[in-house]
N, C-alpha and C positions, 0 to 999 in steps of 0.2 A: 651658307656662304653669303656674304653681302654682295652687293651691286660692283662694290669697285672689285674686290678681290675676285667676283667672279672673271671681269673684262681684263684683271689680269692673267690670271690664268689663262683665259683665253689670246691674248696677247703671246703668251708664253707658249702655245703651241702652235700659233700660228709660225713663229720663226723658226721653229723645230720641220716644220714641213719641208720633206725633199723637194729639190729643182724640178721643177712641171717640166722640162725637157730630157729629165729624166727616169720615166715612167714608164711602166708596160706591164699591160694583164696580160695573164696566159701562166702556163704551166711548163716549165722544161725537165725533158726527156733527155734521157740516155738510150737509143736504139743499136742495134747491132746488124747493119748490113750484110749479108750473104750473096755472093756473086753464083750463078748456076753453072760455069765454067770458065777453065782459063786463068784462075786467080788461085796459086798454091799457097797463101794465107785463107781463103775460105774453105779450100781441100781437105785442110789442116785443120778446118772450125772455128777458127780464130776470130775468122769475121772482119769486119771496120765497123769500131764503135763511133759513132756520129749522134751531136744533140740537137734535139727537134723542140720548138716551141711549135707548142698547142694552142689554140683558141677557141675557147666558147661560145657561141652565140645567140639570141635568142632563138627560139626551133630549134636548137639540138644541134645545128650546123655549127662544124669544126672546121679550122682552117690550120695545116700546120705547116711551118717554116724548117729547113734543113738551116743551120746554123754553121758557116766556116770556126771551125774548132778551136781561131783565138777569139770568136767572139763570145764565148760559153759563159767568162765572167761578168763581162760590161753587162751580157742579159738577166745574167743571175741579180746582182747588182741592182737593177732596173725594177725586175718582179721583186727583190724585198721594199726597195721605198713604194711601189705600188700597196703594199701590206701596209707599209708604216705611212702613208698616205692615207689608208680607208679607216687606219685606226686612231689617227690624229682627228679626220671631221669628224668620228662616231663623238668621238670625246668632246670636238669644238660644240657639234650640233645640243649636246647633254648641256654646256654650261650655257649655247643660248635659249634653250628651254627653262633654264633658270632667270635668264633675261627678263622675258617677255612675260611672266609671274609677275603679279604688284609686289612690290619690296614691301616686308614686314616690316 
């Protein structure tokens, strides 16, 4: 690929890149609550399904959030432009290592 076609392409995914304010790693969970009494939907085993974002960190430490149940999308949401964020710079990072190569 040439010099320009590269920096358009690159051009070309930089505007593709999701809103930086809306962003977030981590993993989300579907849990299922169990109350140990008092609660005749848990009686019953039915439970309260509730979603938990997960976090990784370096050392193995996790930290995880209970999520009010209208926000399950907006975070769904968030971790896929997170995805489509890491896999925009892998790409950007690839056409500037075409960069910084002397043009043939």
């Amino acid at each position: 690929m040439k010099h320009k076609e590269v920096l358009r392409a690159r051009d070309r995914l930089i505007r593709e890149l999701p809103p930086a304010d809306e962003i977030l790693r981590g993993s989300l969970l579907q849990r299922t609550i169990r109350h140990r009494q008092g609660c005749t939907k848990c009686a019953r085993g039915e439970g309260h399904p509730v979603w938990v974002l997960t976090i990784t960190y370096p050392g193995g430490k996790n930290k995880q959030i209970s999520l009010p149940a209208d926000r399950h999308e907006q975070v769904q949401r968030w971790l896929d432009n997170y995805h489509v964020l890491k896999q925009k710079l892998e790409a950007i990072c690839e056409l500037n290592h075409q960069l910084v190569r002397p043009e043939k």
